[in-house]
CHARMM-style PDB file with segment names, atoms N, HN, CA, C and O in Angstrom:
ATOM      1  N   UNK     1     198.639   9.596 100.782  1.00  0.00      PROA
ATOM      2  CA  UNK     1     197.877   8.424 100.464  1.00  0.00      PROA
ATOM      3  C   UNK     1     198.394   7.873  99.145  1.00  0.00      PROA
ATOM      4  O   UNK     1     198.316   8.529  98.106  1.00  0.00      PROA
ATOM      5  N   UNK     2     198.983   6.521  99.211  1.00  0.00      PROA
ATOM      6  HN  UNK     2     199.046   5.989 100.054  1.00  0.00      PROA
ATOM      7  CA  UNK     2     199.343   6.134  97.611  1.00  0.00      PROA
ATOM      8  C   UNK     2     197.559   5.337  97.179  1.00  0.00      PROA
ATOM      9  O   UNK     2     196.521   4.824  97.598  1.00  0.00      PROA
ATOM     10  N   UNK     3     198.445   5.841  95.909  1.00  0.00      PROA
ATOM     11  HN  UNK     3     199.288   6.257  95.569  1.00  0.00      PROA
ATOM     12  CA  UNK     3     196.803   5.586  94.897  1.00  0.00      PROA
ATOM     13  C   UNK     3     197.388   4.716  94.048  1.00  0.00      PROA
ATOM     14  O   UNK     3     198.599   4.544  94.182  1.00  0.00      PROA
ATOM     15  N   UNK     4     196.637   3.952  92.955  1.00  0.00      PROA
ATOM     16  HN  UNK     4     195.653   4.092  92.846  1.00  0.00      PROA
ATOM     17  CA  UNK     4     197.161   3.396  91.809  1.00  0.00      PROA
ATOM     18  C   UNK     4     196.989   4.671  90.870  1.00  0.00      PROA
ATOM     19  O   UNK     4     196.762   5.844  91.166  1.00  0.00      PROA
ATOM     20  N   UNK     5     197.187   4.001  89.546  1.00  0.00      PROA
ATOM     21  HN  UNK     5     197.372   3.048  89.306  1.00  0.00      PROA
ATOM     22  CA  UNK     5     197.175   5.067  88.197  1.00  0.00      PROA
ATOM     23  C   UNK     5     195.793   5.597  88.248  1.00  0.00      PROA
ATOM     24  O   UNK     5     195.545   6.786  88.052  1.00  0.00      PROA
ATOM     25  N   UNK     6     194.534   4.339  88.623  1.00  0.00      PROA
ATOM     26  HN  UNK     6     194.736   3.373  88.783  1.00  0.00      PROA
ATOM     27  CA  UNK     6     193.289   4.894  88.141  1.00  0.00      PROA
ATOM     28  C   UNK     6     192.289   5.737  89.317  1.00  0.00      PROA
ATOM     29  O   UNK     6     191.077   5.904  89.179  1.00  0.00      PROA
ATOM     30  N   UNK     7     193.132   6.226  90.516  1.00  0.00      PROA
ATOM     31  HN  UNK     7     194.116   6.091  90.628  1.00  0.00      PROA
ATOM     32  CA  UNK     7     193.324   6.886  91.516  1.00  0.00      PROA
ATOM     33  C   UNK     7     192.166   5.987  92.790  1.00  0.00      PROA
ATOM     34  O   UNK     7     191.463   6.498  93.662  1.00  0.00      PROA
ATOM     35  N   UNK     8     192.336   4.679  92.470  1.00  0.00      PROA
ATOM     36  HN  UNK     8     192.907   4.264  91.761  1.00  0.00      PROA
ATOM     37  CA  UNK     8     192.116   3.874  93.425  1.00  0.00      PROA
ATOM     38  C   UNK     8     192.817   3.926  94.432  1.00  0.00      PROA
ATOM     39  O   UNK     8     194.029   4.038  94.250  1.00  0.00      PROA
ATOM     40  N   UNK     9     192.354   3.870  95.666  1.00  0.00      PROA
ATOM     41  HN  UNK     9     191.369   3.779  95.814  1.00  0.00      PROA
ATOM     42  CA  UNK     9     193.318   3.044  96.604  1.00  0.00      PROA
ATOM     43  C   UNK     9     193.459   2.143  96.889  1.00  0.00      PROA
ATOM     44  O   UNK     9     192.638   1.365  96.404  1.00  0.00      PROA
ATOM     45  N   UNK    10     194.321   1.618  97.660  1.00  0.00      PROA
ATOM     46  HN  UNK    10     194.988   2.250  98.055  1.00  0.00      PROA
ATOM     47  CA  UNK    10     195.282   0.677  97.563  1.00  0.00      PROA
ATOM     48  C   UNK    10     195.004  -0.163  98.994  1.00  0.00      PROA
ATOM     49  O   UNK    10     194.674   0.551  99.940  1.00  0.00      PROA
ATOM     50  N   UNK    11     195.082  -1.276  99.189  1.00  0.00      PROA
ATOM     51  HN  UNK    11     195.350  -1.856  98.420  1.00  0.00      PROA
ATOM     52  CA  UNK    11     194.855  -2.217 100.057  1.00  0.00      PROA
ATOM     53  C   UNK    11     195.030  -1.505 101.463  1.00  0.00      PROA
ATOM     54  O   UNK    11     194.247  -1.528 102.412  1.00  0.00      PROA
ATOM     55  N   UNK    12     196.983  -0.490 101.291  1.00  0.00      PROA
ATOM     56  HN  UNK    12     197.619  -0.472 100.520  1.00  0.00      PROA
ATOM     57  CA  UNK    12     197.288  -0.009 102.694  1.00  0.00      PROA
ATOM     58  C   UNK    12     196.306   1.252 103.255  1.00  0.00      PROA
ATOM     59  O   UNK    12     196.034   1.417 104.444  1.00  0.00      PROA
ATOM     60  N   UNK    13     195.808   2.151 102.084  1.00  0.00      PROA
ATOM     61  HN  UNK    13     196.028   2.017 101.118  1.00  0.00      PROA
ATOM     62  CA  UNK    13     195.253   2.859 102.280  1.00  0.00      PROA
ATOM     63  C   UNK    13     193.833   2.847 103.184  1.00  0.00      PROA
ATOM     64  O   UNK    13     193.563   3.728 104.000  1.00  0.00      PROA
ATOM     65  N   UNK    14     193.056   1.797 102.920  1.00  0.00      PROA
ATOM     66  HN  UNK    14     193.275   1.081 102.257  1.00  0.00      PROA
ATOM     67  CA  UNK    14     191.923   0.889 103.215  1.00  0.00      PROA
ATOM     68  C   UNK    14     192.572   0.562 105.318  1.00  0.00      PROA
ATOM     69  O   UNK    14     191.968   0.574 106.390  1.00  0.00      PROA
ATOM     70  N   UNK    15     193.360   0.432 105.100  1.00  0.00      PROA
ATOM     71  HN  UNK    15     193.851   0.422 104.228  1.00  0.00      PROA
ATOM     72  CA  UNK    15     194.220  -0.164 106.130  1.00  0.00      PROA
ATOM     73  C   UNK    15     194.206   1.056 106.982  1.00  0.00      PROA
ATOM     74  O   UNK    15     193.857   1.163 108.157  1.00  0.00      PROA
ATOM     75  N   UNK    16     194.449   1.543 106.535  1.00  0.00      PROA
ATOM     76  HN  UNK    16     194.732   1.456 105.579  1.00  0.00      PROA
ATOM     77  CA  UNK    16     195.001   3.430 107.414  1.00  0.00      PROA
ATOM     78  C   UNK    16     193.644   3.923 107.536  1.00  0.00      PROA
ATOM     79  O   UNK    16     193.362   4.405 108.633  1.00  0.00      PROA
ATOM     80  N   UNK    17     192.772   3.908 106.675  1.00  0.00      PROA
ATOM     81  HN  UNK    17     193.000   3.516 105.784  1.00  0.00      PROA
ATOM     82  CA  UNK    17     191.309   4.553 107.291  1.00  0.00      PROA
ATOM     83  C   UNK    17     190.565   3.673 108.127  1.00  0.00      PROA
ATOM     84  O   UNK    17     189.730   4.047 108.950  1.00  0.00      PROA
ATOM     85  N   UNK    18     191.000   2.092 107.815  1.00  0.00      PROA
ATOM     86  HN  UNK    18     191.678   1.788 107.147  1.00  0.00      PROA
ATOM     87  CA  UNK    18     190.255   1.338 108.997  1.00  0.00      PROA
ATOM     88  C   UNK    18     190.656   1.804 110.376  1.00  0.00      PROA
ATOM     89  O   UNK    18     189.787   2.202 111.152  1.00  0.00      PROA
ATOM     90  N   UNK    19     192.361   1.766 110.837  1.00  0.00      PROA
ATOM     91  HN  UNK    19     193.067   1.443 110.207  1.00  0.00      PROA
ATOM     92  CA  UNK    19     192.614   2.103 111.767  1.00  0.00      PROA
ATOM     93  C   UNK    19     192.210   3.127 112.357  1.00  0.00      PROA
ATOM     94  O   UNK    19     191.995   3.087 113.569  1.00  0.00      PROA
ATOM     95  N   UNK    20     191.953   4.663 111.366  1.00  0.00      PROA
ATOM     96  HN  UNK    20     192.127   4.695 110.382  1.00  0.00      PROA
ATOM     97  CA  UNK    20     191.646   5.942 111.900  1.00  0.00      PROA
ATOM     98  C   UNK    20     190.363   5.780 112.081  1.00  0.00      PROA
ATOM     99  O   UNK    20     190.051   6.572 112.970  1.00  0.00      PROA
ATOM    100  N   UNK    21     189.329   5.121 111.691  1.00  0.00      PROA
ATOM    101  HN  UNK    21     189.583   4.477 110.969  1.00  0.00      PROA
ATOM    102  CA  UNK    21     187.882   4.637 112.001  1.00  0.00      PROA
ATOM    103  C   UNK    21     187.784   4.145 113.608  1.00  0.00      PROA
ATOM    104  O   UNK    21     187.035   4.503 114.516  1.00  0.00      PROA
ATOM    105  N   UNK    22     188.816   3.218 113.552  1.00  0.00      PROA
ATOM    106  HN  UNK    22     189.425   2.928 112.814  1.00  0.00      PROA
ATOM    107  CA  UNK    22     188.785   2.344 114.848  1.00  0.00      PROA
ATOM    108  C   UNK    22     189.321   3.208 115.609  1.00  0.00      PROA
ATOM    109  O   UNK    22     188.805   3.221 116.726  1.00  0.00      PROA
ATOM    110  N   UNK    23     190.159   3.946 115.456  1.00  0.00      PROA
ATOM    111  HN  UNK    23     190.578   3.935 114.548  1.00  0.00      PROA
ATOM    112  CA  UNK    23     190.451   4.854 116.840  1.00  0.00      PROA
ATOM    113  C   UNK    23     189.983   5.540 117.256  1.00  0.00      PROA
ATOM    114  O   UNK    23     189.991   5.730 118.473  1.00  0.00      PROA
ATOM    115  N   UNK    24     189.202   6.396 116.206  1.00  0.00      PROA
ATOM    116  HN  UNK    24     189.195   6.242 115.218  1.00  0.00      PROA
ATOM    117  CA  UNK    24     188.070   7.048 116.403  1.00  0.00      PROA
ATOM    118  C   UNK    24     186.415   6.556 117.203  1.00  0.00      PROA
ATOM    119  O   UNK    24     185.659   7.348 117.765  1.00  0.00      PROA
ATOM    120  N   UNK    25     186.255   5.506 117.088  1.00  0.00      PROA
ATOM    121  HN  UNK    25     186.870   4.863 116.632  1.00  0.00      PROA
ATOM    122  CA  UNK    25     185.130   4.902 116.969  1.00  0.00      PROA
ATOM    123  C   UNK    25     185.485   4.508 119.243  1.00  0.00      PROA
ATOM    124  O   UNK    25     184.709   4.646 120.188  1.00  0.00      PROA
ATOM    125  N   UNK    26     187.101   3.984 119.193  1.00  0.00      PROA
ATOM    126  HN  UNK    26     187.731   3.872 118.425  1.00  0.00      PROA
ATOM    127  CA  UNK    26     187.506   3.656 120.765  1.00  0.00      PROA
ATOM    128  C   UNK    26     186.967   5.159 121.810  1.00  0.00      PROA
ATOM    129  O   UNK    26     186.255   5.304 122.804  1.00  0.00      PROA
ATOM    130  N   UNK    27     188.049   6.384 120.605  1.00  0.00      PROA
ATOM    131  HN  UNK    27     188.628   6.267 119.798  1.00  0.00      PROA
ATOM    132  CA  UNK    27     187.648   8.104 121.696  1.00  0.00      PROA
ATOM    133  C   UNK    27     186.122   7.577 121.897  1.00  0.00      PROA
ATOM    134  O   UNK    27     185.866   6.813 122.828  1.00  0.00      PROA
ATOM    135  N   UNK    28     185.025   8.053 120.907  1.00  0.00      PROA
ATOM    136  HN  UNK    28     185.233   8.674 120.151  1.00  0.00      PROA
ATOM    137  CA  UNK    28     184.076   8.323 121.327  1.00  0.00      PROA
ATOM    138  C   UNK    28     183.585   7.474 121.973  1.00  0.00      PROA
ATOM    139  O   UNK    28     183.090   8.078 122.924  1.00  0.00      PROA
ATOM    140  N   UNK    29     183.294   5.935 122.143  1.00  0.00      PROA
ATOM    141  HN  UNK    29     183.697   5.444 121.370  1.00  0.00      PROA
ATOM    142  CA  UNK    29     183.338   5.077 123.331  1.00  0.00      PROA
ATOM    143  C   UNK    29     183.771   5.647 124.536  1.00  0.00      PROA
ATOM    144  O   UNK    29     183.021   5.825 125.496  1.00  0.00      PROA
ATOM    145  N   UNK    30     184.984   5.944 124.514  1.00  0.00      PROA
ATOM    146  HN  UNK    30     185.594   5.800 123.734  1.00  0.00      PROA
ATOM    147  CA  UNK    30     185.267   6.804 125.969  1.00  0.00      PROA
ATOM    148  C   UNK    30     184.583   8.064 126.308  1.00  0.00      PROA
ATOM    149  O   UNK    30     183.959   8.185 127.363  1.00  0.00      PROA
ATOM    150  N   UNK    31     184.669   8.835 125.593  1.00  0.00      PROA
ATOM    151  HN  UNK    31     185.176   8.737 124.736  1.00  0.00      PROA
ATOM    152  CA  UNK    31     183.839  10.208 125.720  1.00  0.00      PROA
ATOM    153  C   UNK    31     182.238   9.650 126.219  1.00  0.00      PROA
ATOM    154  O   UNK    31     181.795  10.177 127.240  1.00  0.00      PROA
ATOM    155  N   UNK    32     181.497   8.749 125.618  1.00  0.00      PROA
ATOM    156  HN  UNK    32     181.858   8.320 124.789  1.00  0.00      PROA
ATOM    157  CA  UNK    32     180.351   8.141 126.087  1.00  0.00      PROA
ATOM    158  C   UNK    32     180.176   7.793 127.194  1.00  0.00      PROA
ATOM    159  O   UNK    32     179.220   8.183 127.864  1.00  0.00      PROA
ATOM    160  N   UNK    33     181.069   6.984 127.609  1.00  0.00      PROA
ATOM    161  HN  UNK    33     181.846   6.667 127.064  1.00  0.00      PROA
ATOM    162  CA  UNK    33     181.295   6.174 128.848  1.00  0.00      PROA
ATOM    163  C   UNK    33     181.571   7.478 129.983  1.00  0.00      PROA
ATOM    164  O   UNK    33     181.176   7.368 131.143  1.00  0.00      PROA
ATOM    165  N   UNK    34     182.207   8.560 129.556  1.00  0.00      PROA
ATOM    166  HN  UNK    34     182.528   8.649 128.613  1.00  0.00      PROA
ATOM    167  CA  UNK    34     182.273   9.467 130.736  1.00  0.00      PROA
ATOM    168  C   UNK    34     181.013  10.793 130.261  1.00  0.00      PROA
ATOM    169  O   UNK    34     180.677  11.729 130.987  1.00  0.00      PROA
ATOM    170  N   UNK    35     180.662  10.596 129.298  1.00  0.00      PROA
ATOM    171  HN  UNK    35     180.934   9.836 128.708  1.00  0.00      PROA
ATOM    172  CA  UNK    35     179.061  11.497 129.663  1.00  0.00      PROA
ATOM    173  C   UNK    35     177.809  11.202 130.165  1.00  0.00      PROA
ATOM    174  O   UNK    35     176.834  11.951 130.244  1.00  0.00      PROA
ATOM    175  N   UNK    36     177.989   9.320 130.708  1.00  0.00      PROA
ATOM    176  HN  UNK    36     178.780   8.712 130.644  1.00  0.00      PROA
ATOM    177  CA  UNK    36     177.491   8.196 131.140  1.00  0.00      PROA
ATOM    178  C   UNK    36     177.493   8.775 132.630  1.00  0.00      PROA
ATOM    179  O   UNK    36     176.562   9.059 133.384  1.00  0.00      PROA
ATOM    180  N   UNK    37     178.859   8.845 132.777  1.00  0.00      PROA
ATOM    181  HN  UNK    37     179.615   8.615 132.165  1.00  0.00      PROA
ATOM    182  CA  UNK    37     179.099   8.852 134.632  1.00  0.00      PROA
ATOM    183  C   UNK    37     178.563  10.433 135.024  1.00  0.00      PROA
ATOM    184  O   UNK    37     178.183  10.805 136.134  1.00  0.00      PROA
ATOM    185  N   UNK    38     178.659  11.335 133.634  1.00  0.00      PROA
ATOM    186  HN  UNK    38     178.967  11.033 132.732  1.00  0.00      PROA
ATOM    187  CA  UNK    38     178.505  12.660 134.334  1.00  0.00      PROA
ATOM    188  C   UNK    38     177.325  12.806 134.757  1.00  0.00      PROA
ATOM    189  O   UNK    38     177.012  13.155 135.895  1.00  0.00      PROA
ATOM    190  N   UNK    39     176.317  12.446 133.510  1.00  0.00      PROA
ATOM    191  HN  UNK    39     176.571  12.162 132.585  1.00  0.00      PROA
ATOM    192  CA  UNK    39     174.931  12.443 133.703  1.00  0.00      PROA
ATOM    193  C   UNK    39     174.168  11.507 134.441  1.00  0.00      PROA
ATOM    194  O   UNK    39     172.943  11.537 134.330  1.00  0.00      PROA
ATOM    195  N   UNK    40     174.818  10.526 135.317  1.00  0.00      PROA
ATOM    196  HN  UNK    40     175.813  10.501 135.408  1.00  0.00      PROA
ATOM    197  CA  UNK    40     174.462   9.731 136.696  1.00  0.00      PROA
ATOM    198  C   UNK    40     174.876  10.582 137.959  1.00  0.00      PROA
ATOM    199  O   UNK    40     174.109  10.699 138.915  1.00  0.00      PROA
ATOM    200  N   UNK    41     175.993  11.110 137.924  1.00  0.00      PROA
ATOM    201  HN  UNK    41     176.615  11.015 137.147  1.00  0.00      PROA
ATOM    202  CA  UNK    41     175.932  12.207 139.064  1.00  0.00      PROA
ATOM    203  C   UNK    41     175.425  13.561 139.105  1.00  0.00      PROA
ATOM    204  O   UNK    41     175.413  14.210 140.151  1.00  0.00      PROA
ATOM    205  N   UNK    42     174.916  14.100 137.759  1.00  0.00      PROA
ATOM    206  HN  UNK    42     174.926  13.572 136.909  1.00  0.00      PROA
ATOM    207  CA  UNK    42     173.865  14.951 137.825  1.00  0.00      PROA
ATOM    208  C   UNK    42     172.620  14.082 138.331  1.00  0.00      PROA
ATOM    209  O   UNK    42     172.180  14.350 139.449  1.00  0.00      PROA
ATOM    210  N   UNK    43     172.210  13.384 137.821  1.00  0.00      PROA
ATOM    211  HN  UNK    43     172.568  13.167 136.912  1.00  0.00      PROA
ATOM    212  CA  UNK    43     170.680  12.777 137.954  1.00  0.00      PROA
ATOM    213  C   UNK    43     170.998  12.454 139.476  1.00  0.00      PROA
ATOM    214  O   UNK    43     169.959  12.386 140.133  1.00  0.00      PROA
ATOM    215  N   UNK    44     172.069  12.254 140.161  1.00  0.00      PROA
ATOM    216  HN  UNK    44     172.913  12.309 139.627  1.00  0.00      PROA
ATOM    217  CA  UNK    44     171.782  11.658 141.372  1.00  0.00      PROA
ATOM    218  C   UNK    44     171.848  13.413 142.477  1.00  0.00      PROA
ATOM    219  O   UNK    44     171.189  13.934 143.376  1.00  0.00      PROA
ATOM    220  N   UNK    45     172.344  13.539 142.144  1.00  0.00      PROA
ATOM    221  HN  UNK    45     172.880  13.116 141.414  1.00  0.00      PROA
ATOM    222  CA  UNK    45     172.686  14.945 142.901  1.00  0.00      PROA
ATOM    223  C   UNK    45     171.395  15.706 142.595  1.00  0.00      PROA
ATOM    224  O   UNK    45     170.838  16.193 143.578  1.00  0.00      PROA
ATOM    225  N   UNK    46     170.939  15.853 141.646  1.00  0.00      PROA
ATOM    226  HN  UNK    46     171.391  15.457 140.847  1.00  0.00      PROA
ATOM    227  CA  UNK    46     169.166  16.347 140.968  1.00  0.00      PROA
ATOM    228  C   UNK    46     168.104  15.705 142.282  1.00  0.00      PROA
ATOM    229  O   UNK    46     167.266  16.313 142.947  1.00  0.00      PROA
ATOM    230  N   UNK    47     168.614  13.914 142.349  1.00  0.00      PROA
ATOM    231  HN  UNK    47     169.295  13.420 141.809  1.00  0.00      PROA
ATOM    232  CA  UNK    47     167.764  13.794 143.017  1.00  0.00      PROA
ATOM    233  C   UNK    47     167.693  13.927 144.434  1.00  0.00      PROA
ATOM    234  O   UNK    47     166.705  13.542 145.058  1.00  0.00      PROA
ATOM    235  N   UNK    48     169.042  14.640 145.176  1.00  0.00      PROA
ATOM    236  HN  UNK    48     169.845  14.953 144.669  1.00  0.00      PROA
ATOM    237  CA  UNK    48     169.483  14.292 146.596  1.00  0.00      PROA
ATOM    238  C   UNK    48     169.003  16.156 146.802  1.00  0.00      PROA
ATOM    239  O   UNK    48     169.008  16.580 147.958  1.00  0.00      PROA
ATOM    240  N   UNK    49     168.727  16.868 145.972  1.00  0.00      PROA
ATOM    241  HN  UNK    49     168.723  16.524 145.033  1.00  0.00      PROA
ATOM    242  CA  UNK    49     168.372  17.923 146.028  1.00  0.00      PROA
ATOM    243  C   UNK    49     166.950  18.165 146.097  1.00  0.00      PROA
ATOM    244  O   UNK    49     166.630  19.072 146.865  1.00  0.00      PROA
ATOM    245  N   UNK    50     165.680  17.359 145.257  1.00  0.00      PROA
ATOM    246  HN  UNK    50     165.941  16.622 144.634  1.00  0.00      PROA
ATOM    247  CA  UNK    50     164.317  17.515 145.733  1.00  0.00      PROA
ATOM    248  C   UNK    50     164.372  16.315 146.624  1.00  0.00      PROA
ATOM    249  O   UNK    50     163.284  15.758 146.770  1.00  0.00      PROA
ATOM    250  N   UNK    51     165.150  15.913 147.104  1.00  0.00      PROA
ATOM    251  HN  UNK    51     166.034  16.366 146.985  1.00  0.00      PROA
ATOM    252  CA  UNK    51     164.555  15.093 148.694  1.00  0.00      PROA
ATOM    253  C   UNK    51     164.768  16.111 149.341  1.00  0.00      PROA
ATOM    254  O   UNK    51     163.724  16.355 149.945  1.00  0.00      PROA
ATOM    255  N   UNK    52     165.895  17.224 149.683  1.00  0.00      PROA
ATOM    256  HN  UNK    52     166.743  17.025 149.192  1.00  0.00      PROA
ATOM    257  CA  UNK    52     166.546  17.641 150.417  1.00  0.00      PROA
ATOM    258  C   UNK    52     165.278  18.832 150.602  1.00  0.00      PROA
ATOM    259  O   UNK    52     165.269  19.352 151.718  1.00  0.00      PROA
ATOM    260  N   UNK    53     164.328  19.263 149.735  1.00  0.00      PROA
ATOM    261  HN  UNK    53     164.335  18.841 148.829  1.00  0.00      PROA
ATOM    262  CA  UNK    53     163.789  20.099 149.675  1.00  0.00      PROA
ATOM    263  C   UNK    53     162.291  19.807 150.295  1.00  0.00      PROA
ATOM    264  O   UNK    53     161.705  20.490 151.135  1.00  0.00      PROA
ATOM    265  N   UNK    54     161.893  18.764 149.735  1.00  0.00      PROA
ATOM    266  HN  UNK    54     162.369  18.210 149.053  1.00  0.00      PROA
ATOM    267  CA  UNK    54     161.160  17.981 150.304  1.00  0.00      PROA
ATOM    268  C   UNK    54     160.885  17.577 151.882  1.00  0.00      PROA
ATOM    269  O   UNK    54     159.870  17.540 152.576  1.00  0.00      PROA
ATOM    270  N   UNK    55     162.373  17.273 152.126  1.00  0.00      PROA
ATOM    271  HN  UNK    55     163.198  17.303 151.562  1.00  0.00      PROA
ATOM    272  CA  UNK    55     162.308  17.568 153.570  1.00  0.00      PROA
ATOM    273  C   UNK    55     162.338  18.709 154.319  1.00  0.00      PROA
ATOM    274  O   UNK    55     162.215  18.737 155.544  1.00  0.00      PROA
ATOM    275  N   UNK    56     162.515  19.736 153.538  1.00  0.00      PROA
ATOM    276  HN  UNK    56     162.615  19.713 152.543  1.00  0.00      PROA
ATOM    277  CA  UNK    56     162.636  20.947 154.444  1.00  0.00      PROA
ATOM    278  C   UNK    56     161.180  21.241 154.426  1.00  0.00      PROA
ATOM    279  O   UNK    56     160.683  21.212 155.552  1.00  0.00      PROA
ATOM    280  N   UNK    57     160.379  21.508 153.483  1.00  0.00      PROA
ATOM    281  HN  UNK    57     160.782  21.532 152.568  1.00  0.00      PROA
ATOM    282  CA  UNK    57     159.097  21.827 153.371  1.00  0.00      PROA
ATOM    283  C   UNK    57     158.108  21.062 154.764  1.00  0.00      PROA
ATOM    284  O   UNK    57     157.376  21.573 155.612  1.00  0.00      PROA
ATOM    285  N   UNK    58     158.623  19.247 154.413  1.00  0.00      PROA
ATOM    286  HN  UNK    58     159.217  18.831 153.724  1.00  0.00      PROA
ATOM    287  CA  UNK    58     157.592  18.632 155.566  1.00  0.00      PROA
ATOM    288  C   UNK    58     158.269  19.318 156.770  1.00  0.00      PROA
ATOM    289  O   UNK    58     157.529  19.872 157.583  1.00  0.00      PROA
ATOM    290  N   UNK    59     159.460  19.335 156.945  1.00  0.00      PROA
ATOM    291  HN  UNK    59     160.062  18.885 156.285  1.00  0.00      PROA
ATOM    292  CA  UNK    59     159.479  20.150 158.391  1.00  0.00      PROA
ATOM    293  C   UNK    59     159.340  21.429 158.999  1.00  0.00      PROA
ATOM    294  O   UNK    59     159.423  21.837 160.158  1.00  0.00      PROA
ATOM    295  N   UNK    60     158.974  22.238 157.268  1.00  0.00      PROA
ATOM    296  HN  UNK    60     158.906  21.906 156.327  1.00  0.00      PROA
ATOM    297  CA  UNK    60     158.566  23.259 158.542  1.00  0.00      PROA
ATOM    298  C   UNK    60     157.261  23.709 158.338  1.00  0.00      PROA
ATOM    299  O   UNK    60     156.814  24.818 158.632  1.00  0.00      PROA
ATOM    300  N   UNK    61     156.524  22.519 157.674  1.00  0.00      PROA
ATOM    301  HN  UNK    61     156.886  21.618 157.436  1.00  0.00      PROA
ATOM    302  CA  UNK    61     154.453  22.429 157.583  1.00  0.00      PROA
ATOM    303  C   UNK    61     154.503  21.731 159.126  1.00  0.00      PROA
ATOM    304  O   UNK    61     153.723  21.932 160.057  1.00  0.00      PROA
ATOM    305  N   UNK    62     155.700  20.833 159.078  1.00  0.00      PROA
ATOM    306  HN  UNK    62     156.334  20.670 158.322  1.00  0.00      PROA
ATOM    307  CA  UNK    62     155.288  20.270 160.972  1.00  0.00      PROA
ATOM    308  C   UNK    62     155.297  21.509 162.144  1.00  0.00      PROA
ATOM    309  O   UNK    62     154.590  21.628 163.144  1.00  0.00      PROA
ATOM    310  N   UNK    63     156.213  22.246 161.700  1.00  0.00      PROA
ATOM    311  HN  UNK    63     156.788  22.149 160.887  1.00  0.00      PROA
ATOM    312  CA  UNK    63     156.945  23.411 162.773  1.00  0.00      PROA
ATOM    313  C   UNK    63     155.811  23.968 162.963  1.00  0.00      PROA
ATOM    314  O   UNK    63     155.343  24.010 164.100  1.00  0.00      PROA
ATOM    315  N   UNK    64     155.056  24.578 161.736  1.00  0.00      PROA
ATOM    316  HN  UNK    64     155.436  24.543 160.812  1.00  0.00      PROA
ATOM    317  CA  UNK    64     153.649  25.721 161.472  1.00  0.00      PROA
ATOM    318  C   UNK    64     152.728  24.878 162.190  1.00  0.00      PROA
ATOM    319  O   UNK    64     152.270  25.500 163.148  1.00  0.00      PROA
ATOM    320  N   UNK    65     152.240  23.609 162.096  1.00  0.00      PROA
ATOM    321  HN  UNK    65     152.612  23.104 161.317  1.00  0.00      PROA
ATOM    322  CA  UNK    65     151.225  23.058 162.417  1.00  0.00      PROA
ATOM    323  C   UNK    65     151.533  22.993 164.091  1.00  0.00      PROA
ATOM    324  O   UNK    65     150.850  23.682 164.847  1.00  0.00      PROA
ATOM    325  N   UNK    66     152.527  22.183 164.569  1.00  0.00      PROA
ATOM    326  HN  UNK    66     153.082  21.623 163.954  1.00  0.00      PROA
ATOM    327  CA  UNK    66     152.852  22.186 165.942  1.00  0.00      PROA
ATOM    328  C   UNK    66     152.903  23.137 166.965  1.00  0.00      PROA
ATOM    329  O   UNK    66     152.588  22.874 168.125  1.00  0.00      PROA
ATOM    330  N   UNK    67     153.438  24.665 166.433  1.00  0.00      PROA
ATOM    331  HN  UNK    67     153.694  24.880 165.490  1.00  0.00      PROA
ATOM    332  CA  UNK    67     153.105  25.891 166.930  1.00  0.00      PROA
ATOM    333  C   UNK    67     151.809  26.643 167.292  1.00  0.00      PROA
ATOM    334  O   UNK    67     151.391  27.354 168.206  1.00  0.00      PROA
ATOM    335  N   UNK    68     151.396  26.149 166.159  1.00  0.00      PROA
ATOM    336  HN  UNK    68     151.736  25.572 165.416  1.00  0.00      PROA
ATOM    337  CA  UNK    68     149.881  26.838 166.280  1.00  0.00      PROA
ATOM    338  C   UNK    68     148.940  25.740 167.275  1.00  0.00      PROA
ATOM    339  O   UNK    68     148.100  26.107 168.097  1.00  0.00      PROA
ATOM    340  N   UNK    69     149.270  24.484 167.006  1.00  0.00      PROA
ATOM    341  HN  UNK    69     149.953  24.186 166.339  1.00  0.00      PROA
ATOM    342  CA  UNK    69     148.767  23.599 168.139  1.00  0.00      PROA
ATOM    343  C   UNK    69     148.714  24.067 169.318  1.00  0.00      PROA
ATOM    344  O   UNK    69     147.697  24.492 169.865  1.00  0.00      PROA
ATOM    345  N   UNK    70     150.455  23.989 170.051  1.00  0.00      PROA
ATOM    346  HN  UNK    70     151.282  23.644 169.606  1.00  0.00      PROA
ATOM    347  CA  UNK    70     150.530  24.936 171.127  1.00  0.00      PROA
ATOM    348  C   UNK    70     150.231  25.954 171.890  1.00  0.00      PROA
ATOM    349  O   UNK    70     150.461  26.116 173.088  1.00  0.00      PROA
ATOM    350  N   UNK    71     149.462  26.945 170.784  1.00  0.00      PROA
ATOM    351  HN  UNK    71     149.275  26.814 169.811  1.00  0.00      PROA
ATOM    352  CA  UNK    71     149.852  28.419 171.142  1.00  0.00      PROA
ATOM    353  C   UNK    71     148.121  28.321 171.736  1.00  0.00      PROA
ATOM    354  O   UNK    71     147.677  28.792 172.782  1.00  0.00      PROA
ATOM    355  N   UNK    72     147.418  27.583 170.719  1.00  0.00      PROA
ATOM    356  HN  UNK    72     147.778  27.200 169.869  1.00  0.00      PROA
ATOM    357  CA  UNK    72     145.804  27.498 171.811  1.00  0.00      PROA
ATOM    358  C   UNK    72     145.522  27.088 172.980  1.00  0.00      PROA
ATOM    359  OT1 UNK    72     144.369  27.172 173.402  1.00  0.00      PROA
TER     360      UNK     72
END
């Protein structure tokens, strides 16, 4: 990093941490954007799992109920 005498920096310096700011600032935008998509296909898969369960339950309270219908 050039400095002046009074260990200021210097216009380029300012320049070089803006850039490393901004590149930094683009990753985590991306990293966001894909902990975005992860946590939509958890939440969707979360939810394709209590339907999935859901339906098993109503069908086999129908199975229990329909059997025992029968069997009198």
């Amino acid at each position: 990093m050039t400095t002046t005498s009074k260990n200021e920096p210097t216009l380029v310096d300012v320049i070089e941490k803006l850039d490393n700011l901004s590149a930094n600032v683009e990753r985590l935008s991306k990293d966001s954007e894909r902990f975005n998509d992860r946590f939509s296909n958890y939440q969707q898969a979360t939810q394709w799992v209590v339907q999935l369960a859901f339906t098993l339950i109503a069908s086999a309270t129908i199975t229990i109920i329909i059997t025992s219908v029968l069997r009198k």
